[in-house]
C-alpha positions as CSV (number, residue, x, y, z in Angstrom):
1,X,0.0,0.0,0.0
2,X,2.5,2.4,0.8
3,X,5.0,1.4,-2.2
4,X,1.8,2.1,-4.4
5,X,1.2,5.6,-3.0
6,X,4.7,6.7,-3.3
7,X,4.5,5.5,-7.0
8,X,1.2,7.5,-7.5
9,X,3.1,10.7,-5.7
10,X,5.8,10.4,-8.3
11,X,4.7,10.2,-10.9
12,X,2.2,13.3,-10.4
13,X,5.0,15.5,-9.1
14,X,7.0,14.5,-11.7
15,X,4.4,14.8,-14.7
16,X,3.4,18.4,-13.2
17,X,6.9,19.3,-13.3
18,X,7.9,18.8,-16.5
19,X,4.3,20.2,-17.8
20,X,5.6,23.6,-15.9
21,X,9.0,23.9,-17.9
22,X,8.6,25.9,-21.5
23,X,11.1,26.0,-23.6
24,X,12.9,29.7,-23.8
25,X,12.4,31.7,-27.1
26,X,16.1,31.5,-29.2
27,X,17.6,34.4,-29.2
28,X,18.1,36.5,-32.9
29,X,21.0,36.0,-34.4
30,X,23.3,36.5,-37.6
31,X,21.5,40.3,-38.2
32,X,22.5,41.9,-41.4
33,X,22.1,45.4,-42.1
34,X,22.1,47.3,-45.8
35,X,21.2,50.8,-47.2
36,X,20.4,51.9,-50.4
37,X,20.8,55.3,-50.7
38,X,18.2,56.4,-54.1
39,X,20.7,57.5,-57.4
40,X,18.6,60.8,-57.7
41,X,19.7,62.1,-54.6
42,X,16.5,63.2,-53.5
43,X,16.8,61.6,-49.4
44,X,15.3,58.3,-50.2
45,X,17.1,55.1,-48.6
46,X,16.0,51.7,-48.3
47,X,17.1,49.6,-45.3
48,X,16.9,45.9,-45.2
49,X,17.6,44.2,-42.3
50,X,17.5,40.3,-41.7
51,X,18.0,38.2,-38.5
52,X,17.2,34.4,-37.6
53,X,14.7,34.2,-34.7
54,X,13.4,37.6,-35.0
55,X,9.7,38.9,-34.9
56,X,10.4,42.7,-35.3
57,X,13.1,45.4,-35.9
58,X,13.5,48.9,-34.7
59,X,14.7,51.3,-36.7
60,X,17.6,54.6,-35.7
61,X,18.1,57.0,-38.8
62,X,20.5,58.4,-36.9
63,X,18.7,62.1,-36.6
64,X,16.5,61.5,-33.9
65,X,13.6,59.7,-35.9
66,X,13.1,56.0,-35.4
67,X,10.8,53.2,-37.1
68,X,9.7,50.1,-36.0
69,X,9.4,47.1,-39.0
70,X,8.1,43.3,-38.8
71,X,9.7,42.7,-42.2
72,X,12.5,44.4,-41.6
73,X,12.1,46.9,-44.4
74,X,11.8,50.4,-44.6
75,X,12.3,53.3,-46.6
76,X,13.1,56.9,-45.2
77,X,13.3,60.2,-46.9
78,X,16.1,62.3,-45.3
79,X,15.3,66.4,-44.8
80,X,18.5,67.1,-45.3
81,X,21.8,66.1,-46.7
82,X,24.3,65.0,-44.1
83,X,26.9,61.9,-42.7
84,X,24.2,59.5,-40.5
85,X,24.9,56.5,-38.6
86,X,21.8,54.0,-38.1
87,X,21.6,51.6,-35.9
88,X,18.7,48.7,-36.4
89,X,17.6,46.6,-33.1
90,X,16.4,42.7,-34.2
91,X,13.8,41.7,-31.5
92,X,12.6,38.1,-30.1
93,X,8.7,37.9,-29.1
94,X,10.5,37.7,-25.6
95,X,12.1,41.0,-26.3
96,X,15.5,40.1,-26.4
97,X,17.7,41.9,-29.0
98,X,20.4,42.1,-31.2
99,X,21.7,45.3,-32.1
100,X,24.4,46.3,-35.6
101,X,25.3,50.0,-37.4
102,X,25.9,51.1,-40.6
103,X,26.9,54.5,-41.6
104,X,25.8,56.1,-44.6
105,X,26.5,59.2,-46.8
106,X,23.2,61.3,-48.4
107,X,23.4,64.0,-50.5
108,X,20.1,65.5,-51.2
109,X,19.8,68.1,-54.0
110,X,16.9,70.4,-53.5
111,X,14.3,71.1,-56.1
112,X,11.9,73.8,-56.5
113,X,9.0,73.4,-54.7
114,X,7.4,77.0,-55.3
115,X,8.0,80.3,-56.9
116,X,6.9,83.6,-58.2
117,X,8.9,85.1,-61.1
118,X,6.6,88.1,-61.2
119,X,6.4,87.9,-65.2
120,X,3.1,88.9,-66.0
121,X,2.1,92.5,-65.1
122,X,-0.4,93.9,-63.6
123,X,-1.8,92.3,-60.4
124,X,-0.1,89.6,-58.3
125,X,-1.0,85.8,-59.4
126,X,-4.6,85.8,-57.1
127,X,-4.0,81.9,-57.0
128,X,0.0,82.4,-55.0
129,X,-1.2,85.7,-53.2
130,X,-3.4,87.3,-50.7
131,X,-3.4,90.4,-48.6
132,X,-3.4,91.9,-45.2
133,X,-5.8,95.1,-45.7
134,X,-6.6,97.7,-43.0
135,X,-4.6,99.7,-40.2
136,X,-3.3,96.7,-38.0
137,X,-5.3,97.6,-35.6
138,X,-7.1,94.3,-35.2
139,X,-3.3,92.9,-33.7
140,X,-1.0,92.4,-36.4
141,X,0.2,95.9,-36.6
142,X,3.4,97.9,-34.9
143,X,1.8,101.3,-34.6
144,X,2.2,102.0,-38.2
145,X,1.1,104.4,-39.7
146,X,-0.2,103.0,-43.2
147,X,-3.2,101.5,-44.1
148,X,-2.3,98.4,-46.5
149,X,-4.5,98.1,-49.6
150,X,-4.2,95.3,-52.8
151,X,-4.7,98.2,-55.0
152,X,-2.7,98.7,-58.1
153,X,-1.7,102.0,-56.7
154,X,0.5,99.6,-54.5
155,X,1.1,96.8,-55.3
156,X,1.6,95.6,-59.0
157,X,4.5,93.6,-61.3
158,X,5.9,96.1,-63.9
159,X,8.7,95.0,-65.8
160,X,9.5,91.6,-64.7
161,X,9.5,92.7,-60.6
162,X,6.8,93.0,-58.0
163,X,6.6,96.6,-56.7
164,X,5.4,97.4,-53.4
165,X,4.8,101.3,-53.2
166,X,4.2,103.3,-49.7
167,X,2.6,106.4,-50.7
168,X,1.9,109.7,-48.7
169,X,-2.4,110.1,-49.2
170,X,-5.1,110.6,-47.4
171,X,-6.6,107.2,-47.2
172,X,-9.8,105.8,-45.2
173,X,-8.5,107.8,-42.3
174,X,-4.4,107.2,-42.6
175,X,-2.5,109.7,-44.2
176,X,-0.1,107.0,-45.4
177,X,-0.3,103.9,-47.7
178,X,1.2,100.8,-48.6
179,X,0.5,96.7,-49.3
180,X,1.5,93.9,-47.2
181,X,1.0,90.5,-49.5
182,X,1.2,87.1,-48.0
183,X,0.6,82.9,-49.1
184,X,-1.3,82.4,-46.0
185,X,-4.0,79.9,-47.3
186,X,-1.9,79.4,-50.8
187,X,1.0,78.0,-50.0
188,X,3.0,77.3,-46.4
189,X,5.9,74.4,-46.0
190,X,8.1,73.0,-43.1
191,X,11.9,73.2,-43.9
192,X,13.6,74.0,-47.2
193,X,15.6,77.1,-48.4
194,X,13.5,80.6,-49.6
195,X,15.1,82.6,-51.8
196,X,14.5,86.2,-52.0
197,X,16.0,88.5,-54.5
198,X,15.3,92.3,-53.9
199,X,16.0,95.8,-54.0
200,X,15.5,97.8,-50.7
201,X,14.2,101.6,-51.4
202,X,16.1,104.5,-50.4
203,X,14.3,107.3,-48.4
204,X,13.9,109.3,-45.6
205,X,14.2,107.8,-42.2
206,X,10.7,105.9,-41.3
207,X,10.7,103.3,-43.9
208,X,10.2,99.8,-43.3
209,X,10.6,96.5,-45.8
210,X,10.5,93.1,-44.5
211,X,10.2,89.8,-46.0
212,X,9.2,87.7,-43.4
213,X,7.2,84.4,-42.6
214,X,4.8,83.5,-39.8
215,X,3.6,79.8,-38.6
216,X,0.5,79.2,-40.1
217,X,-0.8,77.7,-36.6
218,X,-0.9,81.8,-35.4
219,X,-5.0,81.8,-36.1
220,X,-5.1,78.7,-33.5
221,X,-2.1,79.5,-30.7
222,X,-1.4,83.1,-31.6
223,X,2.3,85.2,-31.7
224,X,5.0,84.1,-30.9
225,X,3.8,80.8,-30.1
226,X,3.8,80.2,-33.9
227,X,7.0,81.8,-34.5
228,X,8.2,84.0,-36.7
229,X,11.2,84.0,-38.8
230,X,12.2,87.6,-40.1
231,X,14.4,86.8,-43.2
232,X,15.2,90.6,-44.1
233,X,14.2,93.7,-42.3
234,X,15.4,96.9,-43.4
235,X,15.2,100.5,-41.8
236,X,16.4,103.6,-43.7
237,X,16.6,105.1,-40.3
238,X,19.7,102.5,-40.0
239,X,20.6,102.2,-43.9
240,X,23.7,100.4,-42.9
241,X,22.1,97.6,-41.5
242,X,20.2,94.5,-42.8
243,X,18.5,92.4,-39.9
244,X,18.0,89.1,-39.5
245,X,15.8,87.9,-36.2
246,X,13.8,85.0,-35.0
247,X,10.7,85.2,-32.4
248,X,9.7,82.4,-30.3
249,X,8.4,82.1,-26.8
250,X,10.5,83.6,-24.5
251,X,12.4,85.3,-27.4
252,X,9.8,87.9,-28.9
253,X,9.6,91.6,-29.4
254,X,12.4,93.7,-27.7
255,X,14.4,90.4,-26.7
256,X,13.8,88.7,-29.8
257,X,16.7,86.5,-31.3
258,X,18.3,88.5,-34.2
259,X,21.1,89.8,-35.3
260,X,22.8,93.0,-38.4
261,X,25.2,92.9,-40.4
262,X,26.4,96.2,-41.6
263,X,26.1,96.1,-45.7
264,X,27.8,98.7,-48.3
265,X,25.1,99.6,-50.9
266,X,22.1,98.1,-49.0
267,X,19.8,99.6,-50.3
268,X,18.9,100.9,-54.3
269,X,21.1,97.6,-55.6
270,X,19.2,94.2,-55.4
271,X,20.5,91.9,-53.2
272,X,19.8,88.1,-52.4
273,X,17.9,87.5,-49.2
274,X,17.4,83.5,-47.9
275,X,17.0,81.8,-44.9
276,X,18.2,77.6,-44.7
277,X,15.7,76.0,-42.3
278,X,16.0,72.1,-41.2
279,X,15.1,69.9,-38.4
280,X,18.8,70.8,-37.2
281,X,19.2,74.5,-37.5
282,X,18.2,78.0,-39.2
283,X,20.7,80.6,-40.9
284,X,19.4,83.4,-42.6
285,X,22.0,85.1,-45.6
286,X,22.3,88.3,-47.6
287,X,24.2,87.6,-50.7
288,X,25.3,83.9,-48.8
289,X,26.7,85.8,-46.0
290,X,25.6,84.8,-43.0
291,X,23.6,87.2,-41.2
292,X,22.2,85.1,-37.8
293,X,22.0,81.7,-37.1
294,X,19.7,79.6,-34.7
295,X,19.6,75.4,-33.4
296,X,16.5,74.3,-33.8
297,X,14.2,71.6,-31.7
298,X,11.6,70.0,-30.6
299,X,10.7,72.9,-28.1
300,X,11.1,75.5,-30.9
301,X,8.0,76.3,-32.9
302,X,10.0,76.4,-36.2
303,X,8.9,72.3,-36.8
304,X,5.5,73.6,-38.8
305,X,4.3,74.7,-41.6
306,X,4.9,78.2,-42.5
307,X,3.9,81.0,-44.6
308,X,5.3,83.8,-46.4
309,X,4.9,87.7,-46.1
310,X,6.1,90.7,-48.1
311,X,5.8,94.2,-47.0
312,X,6.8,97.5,-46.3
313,X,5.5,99.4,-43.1
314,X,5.9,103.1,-42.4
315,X,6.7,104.7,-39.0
316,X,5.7,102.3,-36.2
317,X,7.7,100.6,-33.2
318,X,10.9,99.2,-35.1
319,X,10.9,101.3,-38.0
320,X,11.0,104.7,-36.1
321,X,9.4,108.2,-36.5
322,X,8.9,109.0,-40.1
323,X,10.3,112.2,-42.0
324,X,8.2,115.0,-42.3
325,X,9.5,114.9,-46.2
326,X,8.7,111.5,-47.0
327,X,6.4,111.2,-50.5
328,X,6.9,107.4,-51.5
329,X,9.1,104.6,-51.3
330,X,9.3,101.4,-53.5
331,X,10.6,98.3,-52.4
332,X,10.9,95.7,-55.4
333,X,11.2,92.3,-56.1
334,X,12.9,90.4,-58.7
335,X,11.6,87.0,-57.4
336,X,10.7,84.2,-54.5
337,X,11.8,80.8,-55.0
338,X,11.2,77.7,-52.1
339,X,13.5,74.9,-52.6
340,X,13.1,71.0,-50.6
């Protein structure tokens, strides 16, 4: 009786103990890891990565962006050109890994994504541009002292160049006029190069030109939180000077981040105004000198779309008090170009 009970105990102890033991996942192993970098240079890579024993992959391009794959493949379009190391993770279903890097070399050429000639004369292409129109009043002004219209009296393309006009008139209660156009609701982008080529007026002291751009998130979180990006600014009160400033939270107005750069024949020759804007960093030129630079990130609003403004204010908080003698002013345009 007791023999037979002891057999009985064994073998259930036994039986339930080698039901409880599971077999452990293998680990990944033998990971390979290859790039193909696309011949038109336009950002595009394929990776492939292959391991035995593994259910997933995770993915490092090596700028802060990561991908996770089943298969193992994946193709990622680079911003910008630049020496990246990427490192690819090969994953069990019991999580354990097996890591390997590769570094790789893209060079990405930038096409045109947008531009305005200004070709055809007359009015400004409705379907590229739109306007601000009024006094500022309503929050977007600087205590100006125009009023901005879209009329032909200024604003119009004459001779293969845009021609913004200030004028010295009695207008809907201003004294002063002048346009201020803008591709809000035409045309925005995040990163790229704008290229700006221009000729700044010469006046009396008072006179303000800008080309500029804005986040096109401002009619949901409002300035600075969208950010602003001021690519030329130009003050014939200061005709030595060309500015170059950004605005963010924290950095707005008065303490803004900006910089000059003092300029021999800034104004009345045209000159080449353009900003470089990636995930990385900002620099704003004149004539591919560089004028200001800031590093971007993720707690920067300059990771959005954006819009572009061209302008020219009289008088108000940055431009100064404006001459007594001032009649007009034109600020022209030879072109805007956006490159990716």
């Amino acid at each position: 009786m007791i023999k037979t009970f002891f057999f009985l105990f064994a073998v259930f102890f036994f039986g339930c103990s080698n039901k409880s033991v599971s077999k452990a996942d293998p680990s990944p192993s033998n990971l390979t890891l290859t790039a193909a970098v696309h011949p038109a240079n336009n950002g595009s890579v394929n990776f492939v990565a292959t391991a035995n024993n593994a259910t997933s992959y995770e993915f490092d391009f090596g700028n802060g962006i990561h991908e996770s794959s089943t298969s193992g493949k994946v193709t990622y379009v680079y911003p910008v050109s630049g020496n990246y190391t990427i490192n690819v993770k090969a994953k069990n279903s019991s999580g354990t890994s097996v890591s390997k890097s590769l570094q790789i070399v893209v060079t990405r050429v930038a096409s045109l994504v947008w531009s305005d000639e200004f070709d055809e004369p007359g009015t400004p292409n409705p379907a590229k541009w739109n306007y601000d129109q009024g006094t500022g009043d309503n929050g977007w002004g600087n205590n100006e002292l125009q009023y901005y219209t879209n009329r032909l009296d200024n604003v119009y393309i004459s001779n293969g160049t845009l021609k913004i006009v200030a004028k010295k008139e009695d207008y809907s209660g201003k004294q002063h006029t002048s346009a201020r156009l803008k591709t809000q609701g035409k045309f925005d982008f995040k990163y790229g190069k704008v290229e700006v080529r221009a000729k700044l007026p010469v006046g009396v002291p008072g006179v303000w030109p800008a080309i500029w751009m804005l986040g096109s998130n401002i009619t949901s979180i409002g300035w600075p939180a969208c950010g602003e990006i001021d690519i030329m600014e130009y003050l014939t009160r200061d005709p030595e000077y060309i500015y170059a400033t950004f605005h963010y939270p924290g950095r707005f107005g008065e303490t803004a981040d900006g910089n000059k750069i003092k300029y021999t024949n800034a104004a009345a020759e045209f000159h080449l105004f353009a900003v470089e804007w990636t995930p990385e960093q900002l620099k704003i030129y004149v004539d591919e000198q560089l004028v200001h630079s800031i590093k971007n990130s993720v707690a920067l609003p300059f990771n959005n779309n954006f819009f572009i403004i061209l302008n020219m204010a009289l008088g108000g908080n940055f431009g100064g008090a404006l001459d007594a003698a001032f009649t007009n002013a034109v600020f022209e345009i030879d072109y805007v170009r956006v490159y990716q």
